[in-house]
LUMMIZA-232908 format. One line per 2 residues: their letters; for each residue x, y, z of C-alpha. Coordinates in steps of 0.2 Angstrom, whole numbers, plus 2048, in hexadecimal, padded with zeros to 3 digits. Last residue first. Layout:
BEGIN
A) X/Y/Z | ...;
END
This chain:
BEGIN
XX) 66B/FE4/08A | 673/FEE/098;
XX) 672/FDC/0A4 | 67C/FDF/0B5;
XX) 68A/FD5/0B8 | 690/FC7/0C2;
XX) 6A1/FBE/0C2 | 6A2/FAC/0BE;
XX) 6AE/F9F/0C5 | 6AD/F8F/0C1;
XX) 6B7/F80/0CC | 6C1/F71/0C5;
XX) 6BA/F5F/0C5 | 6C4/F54/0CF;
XX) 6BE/F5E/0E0 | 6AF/F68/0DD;
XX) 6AF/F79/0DB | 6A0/F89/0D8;
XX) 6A9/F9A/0D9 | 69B/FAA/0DA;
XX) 6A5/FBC/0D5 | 69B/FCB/0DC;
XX) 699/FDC/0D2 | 688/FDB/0CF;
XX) 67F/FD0/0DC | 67D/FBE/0E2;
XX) 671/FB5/0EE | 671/FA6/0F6;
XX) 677/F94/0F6 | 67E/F8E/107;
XX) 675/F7C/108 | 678/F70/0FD;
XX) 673/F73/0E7 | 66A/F66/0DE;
XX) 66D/F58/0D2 | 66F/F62/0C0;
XX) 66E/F54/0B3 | 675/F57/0A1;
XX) 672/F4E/092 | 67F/F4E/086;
XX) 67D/F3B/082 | 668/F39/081;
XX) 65B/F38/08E | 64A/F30/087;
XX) 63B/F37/090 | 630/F31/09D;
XX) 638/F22/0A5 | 649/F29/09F;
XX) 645/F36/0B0 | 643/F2B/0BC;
XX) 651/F21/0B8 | 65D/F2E/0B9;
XX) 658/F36/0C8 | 658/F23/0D0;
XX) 66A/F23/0CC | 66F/F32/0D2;
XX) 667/F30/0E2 | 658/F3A/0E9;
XX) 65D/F42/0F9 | 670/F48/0F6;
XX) 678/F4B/106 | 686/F40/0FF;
XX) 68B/F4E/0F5 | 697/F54/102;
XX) 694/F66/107 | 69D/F76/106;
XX) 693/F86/102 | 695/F97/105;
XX) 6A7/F9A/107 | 6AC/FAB/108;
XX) 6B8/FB0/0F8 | 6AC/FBD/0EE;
XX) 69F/FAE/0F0 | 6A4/FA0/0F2;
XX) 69E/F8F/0EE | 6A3/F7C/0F3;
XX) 69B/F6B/0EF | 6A5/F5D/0F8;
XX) 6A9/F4A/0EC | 6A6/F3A/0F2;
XX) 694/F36/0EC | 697/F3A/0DC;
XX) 6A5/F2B/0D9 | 6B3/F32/0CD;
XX) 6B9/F2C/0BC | 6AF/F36/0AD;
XX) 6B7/F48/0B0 | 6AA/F53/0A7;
XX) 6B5/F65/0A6 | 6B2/F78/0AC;
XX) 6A5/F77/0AB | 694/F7E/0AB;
XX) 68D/F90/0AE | 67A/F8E/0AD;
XX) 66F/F9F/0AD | 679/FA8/09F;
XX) 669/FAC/095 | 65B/FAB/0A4;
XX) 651/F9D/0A4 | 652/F96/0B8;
XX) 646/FA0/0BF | 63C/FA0/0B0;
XX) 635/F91/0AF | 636/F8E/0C4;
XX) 621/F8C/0C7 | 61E/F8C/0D8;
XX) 60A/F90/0D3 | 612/FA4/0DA;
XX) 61C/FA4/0CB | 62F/FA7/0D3;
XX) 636/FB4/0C9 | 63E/FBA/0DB;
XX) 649/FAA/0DA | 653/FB2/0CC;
XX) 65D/FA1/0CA | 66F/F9C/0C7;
XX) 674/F87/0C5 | 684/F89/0C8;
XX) 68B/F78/0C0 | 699/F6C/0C2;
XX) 69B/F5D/0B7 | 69B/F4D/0B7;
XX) 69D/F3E/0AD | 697/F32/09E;
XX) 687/F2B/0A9 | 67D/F1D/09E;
XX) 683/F0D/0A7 | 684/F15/0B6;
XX) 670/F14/0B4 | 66D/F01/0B3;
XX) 66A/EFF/0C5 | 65E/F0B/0C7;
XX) 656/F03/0B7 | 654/F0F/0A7;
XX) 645/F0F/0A0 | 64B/F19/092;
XX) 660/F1B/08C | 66C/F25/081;
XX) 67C/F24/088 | 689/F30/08E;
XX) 67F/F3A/09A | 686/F49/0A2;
XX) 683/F4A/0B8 | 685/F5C/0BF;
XX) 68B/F5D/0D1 | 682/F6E/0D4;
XX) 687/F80/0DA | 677/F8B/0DE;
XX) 679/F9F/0DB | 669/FAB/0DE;
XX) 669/FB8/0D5 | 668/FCB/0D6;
XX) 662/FDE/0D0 | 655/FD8/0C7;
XX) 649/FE2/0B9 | 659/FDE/0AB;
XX) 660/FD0/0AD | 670/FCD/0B6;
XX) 67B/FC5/0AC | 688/FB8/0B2;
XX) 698/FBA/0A7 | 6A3/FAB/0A1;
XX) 6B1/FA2/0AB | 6A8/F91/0AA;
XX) 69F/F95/09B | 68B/F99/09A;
XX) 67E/F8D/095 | 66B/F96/097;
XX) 668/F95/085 | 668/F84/087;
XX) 657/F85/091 | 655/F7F/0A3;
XX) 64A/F71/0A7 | 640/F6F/0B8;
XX) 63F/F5D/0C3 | 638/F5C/0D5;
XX) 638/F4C/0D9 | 624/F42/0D8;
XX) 624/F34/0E7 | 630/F3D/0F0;
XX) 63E/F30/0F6 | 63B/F29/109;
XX) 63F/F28/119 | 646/F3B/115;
XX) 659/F3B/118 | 65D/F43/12A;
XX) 665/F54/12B | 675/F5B/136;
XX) 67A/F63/126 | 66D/F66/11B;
XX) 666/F57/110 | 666/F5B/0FD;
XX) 65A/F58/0EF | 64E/F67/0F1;
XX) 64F/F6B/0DD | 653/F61/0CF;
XX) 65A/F66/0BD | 659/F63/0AB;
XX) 666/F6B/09E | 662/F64/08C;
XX) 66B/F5E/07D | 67B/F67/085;
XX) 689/F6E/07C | 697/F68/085;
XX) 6A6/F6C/092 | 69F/F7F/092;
XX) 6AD/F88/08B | 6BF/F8B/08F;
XX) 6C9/F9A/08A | 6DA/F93/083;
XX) 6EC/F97/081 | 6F3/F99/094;
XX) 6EA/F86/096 | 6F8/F80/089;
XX) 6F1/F7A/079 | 6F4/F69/073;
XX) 6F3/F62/060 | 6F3/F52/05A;
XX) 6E1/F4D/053 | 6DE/F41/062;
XX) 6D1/F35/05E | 6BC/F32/063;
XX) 6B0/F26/064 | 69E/F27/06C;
XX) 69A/F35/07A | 6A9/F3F/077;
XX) 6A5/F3F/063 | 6B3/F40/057;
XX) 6C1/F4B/058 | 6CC/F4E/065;
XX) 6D7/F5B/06B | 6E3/F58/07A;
XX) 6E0/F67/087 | 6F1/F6A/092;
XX) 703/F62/098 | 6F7/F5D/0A9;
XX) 6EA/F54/0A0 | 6DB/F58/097;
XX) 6CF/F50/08B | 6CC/F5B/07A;
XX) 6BB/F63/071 | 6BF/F73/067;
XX) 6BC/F83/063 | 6C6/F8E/057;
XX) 6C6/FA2/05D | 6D7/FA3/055;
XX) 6E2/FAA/061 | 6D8/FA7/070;
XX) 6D5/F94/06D | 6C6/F92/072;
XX) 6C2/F83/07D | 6B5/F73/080;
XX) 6BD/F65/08E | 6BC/F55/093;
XX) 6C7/F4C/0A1 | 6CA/F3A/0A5;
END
């Protein structure tokens, strides 16, 4: 099933709804617990959609994908490299990129993004479907020339707009069967299956809930393939996955 936030361009109401091909179903309740159709169904043509959820947090991990013609490391880092990305970064799946001011480009990264659905700690491995609601895609933008010379990523990934997400969470698809494609103003860029992945979803889950407490709306950024790169003002960056949807976000420099 899919899930989806919109705006309802006449009204400016926002709303939570699951989707099908007649249009978004509104619901009310909570997606992650229960939930009922209140009634009404907007055509596509009617709505501007929103980021599929207002996340409790935004974690990522970087350096978690094989390249083409790679081998898989013997064996998992000991320590992954983990980073948070602030709220304020959440942007709309059709929504501006800003440039900020001081830059004059970004880097764009499109991610399989994971949304938990169950508040868990000390998760097991095996125990980690268990607390995974769906999927979602992500771009996860960075000004990688802000990079503190330490390695340190705060505010590489911070900037306000910094995390396009969407369009929808579908909640019935296997993560490891699915192809990560970008383009950048139409050329292709990135196209790779996710089974490149290096440290698996589930273990990603587990180690983290063994430091902190994940909660439903939670969302887990798994890395970007090979092919991401930089972006101006003026392009338009695509980020798709099959049975998900695609975002598509033109670039802008910041006058603010």
């Amino acid at each position: 099933m899919k899930f989806a936030r919109f705006k309802h361009n006449l009204t400016g109401t926002e709303a939570a709804a699951f989707v099908t091909e007649e249009g978004l179903h509104v619901i009310q309740g909570d997606i992650f617990g229960s939930w009922t159709e209140a009634g009404a169904i907007f055509p596509f043509s009617e709505v501007t959609l929103l980021p599929p959820l207002r996340p409790n947090s935004i974690i990522g991990i970087g350096a978690n994908y094989i390249a083409a013609g790679q081998t898989r490391p013997a064996r998992l880092p000991e320590i992954p490299l983990f980073f948070h990305k602030p709220i304020s970064s959440l942007n709309g799946p059709n929504d501006e990129i800003l440039i900020p001011r001081g830059l004059d480009k970004l880097n764009f990264e499109c991610e399989l993004a994971v949304v938990i659905g169950k508040q868990g700690k000390y998760i097991p491995v095996e125990k980690a479907q268990e607390h995974i609601f769906g999927y979602t895609i992500a771009n996860d933008v960075s000004a990688v020339q802000l990079t503190h010379p330490g390695g340190h990523w705060m505010l590489v990934k911070s900037g306000d707009t910094f995390t396009p997400l969407g369009p929808y969470i579908e909640t019935e698809l296997d993560p490891y069967r699915l192809t990560i494609q970008s383009k950048l103003n139409s050329e292709l860029k990135q196209n790779s299956p996710t089974e490149r992945i290096i440290y698996p979803i589930a273990g990603i889950i587990s180690y983290l809930s063994q430091l902190l407490t994940l909660q439903p709306g939670d969302v887990i950024l798994t890395g970007t393939p090979e092919g991401a790169g930089e972006m101006r003002a003026g392009d338009t960056i695509e980020c798709s996955i099959a049975g998900i949807g695609s975002l598509s976000n033109r670039v802008i420099q910041s006058l603010s």
